[in-house]
DRENTORKOL-3810 file (N, C-alpha, C; in nm, 4 decimals):
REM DRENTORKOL-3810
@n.u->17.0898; n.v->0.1354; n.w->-3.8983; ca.u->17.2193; ca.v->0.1984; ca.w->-3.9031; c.u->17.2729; c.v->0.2252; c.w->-3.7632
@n.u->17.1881; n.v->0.2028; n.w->-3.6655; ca.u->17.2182; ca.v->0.2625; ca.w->-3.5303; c.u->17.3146; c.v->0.1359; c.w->-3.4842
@n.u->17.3001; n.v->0.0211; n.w->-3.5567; ca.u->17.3992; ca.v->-0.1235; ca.w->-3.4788; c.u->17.5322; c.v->-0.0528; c.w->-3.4953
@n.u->17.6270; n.v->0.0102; n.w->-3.6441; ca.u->17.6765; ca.v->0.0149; ca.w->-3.6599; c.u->17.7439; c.v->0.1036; c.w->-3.6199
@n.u->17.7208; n.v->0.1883; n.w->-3.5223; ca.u->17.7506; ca.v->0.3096; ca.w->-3.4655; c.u->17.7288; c.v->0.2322; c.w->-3.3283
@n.u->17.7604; n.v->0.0913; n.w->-3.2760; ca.u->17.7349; ca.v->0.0569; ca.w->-3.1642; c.u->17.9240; c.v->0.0582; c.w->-3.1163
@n.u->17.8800; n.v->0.0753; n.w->-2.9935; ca.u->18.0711; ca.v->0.0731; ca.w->-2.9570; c.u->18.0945; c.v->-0.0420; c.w->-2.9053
@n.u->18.2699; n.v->-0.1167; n.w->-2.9463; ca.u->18.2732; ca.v->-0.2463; ca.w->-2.9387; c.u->18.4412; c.v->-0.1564; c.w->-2.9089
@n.u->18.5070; n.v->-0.2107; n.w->-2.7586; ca.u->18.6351; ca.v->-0.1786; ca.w->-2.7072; c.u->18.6976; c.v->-0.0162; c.w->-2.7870
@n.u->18.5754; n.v->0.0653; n.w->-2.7598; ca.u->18.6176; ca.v->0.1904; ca.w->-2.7882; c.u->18.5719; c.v->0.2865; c.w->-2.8951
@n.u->18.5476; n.v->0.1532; n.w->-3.0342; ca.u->18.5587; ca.v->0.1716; ca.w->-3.1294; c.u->18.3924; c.v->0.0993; c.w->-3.1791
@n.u->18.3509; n.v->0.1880; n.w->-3.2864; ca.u->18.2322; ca.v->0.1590; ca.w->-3.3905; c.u->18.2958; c.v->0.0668; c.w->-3.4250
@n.u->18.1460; n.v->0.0238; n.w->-3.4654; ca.u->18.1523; ca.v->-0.1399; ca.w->-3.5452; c.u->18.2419; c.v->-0.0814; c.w->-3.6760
@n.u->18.1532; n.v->0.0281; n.w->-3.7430; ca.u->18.2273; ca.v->0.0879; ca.w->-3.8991; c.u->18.3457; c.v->0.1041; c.w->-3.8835
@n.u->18.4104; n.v->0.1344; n.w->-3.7710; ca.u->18.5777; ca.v->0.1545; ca.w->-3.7588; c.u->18.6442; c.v->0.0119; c.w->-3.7992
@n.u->18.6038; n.v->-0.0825; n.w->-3.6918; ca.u->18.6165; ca.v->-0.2313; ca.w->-3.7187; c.u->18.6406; c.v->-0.2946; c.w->-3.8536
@n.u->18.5244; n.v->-0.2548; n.w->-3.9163; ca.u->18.5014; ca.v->-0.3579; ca.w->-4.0193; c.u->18.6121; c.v->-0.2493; c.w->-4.1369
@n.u->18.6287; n.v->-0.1160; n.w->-4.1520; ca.u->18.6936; ca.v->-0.0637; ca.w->-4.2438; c.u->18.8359; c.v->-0.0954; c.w->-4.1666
@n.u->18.8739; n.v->-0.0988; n.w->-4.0919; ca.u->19.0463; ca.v->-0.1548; ca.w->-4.0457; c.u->19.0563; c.v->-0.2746; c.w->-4.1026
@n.u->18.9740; n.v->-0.3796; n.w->-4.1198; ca.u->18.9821; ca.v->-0.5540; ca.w->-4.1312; c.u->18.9777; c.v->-0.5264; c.w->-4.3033
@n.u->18.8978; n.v->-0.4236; n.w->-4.3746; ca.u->18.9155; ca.v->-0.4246; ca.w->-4.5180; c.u->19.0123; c.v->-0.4366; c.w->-4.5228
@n.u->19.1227; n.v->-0.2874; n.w->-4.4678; ca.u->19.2427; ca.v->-0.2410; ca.w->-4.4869; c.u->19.3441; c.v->-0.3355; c.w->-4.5073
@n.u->19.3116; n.v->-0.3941; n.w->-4.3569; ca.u->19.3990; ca.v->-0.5652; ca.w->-4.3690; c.u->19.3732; c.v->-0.6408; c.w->-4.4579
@n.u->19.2934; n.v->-0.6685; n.w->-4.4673; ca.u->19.2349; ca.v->-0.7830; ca.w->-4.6243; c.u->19.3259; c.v->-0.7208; c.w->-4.7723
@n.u->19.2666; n.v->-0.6323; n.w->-4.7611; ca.u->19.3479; ca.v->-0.5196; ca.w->-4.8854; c.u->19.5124; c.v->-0.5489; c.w->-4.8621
@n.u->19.5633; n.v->-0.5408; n.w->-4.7719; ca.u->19.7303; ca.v->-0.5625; ca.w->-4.7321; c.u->19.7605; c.v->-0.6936; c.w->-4.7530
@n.u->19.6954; n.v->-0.7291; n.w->-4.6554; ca.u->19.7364; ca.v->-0.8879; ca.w->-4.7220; c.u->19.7175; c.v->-1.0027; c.w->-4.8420
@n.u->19.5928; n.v->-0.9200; n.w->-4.9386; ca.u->19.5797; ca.v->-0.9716; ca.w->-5.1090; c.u->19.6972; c.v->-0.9389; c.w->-5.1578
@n.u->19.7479; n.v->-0.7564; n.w->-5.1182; ca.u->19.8152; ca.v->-0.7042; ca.w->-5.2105; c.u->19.9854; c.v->-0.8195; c.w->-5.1877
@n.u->20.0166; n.v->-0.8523; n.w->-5.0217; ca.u->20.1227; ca.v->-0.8834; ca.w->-4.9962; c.u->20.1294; c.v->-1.0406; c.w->-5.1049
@n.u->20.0182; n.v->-1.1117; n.w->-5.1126; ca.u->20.0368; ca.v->-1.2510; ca.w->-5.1211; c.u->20.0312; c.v->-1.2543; c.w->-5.2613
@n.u->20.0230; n.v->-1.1293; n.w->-5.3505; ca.u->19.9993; ca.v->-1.1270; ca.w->-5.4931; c.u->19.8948; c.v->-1.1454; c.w->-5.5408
@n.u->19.7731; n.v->-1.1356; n.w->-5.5165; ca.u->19.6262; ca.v->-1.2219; ca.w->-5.5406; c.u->19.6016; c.v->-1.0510; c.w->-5.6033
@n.u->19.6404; n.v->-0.9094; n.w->-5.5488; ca.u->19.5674; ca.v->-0.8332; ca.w->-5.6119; c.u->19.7419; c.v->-0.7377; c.w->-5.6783
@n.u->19.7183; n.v->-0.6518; n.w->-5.7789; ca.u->19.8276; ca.v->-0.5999; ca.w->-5.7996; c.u->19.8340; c.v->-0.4330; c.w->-5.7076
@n.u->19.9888; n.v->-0.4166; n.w->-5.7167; ca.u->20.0325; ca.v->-0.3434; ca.w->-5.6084; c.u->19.9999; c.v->-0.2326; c.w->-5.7059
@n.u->19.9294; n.v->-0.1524; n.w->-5.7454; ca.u->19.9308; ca.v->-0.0814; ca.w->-5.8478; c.u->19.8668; c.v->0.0651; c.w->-5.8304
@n.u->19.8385; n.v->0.1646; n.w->-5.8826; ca.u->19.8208; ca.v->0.3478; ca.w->-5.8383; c.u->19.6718; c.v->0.3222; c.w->-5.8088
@n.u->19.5695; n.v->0.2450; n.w->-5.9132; ca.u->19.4386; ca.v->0.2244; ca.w->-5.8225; c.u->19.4124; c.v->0.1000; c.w->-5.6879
@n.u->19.5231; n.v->0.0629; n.w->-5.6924; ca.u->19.5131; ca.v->-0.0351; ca.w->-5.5287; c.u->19.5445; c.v->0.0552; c.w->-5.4172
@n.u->19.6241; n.v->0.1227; n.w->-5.4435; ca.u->19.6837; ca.v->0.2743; ca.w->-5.3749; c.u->19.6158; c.v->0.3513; c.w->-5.3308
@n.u->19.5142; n.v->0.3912; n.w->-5.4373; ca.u->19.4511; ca.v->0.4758; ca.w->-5.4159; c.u->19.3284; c.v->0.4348; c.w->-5.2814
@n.u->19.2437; n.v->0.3544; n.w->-5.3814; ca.u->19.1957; ca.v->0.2518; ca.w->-5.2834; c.u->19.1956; c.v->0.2520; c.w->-5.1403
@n.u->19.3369; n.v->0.2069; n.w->-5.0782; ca.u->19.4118; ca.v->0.1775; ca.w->-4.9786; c.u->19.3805; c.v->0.3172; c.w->-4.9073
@n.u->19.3930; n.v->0.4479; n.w->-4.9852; ca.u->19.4089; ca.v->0.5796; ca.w->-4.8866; c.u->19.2590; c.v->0.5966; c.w->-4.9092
@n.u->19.1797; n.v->0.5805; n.w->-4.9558; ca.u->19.0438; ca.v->0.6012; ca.w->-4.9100; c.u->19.0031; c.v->0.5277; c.w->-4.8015
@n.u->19.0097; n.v->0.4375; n.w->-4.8250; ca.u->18.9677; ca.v->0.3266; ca.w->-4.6985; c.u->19.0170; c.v->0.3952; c.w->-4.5696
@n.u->19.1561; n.v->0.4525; n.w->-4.5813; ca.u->19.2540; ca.v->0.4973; ca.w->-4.4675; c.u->19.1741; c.v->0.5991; c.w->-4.4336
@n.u->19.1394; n.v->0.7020; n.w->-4.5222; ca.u->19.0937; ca.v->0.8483; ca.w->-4.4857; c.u->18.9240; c.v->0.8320; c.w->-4.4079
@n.u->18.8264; n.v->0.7408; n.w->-4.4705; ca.u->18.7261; ca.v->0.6535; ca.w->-4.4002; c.u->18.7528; c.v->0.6406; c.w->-4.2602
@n.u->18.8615; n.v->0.5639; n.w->-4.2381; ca.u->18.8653; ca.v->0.4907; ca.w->-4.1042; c.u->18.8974; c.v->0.6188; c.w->-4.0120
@n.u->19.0008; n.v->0.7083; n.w->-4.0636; ca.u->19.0330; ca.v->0.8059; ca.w->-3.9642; c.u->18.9341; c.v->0.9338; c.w->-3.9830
@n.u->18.8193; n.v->0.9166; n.w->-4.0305; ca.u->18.7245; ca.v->1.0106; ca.w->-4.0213; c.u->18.6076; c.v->0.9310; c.w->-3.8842
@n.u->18.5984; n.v->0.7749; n.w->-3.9490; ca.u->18.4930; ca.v->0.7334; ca.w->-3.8337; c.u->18.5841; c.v->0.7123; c.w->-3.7144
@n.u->18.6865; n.v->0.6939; n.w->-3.6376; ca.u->18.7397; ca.v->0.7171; ca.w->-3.5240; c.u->18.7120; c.v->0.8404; c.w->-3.4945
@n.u->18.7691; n.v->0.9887; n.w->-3.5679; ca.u->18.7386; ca.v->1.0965; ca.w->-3.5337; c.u->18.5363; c.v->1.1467; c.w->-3.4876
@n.u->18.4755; n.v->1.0424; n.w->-3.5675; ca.u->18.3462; ca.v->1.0707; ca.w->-3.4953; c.u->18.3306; c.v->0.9498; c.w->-3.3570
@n.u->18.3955; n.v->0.8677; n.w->-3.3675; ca.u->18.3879; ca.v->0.8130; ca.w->-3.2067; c.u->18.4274; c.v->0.8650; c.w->-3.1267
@n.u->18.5299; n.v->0.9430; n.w->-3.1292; ca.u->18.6017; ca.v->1.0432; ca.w->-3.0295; c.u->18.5190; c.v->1.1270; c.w->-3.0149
@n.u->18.4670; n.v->1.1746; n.w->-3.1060; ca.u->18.3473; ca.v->1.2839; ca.w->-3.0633; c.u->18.2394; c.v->1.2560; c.w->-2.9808
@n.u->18.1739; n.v->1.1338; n.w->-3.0372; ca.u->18.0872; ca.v->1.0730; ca.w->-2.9653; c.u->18.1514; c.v->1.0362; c.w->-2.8019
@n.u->18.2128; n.v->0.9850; n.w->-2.8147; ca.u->18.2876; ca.v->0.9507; ca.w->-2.6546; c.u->18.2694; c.v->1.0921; c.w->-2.5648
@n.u->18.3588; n.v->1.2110; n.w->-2.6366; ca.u->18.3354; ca.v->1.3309; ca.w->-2.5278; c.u->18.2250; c.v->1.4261; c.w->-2.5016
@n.u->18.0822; n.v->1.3626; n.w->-2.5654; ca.u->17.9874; ca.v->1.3866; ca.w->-2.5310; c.u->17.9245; c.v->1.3418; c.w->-2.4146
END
């Protein structure tokens, strides 16, 4: 688990790879492959609330 907590231009790998879901997720939903719908939504703000929790622990980590 320690790779993933490795820093790559600022940012954890886990930051990385949950932003590129996000995108993946945006761009199924844009091209129609997934529906735009209250559990894609939902979805979408977990992933969101994820990502801005593991930045908030890189920042932490950083001002240590």
């Amino acid at each position: 688990m320690k790779f993933m907590t490795k820093m790559f231009a600022g940012q954890s790998l886990i930051s990385w790879i949950l932003q590129l879901i996000l995108i993946y997720l945006a761009w199924q939903v844009a091209d129609h492959h997934i529906e735009n719908n209250l559990w894609t939504i939902a979805g979408a703000g977990v992933i969101l609330l994820l990502t801005y929790m593991s930045l908030s622990h890189d920042s932490k980590q950083r001002n240590k």
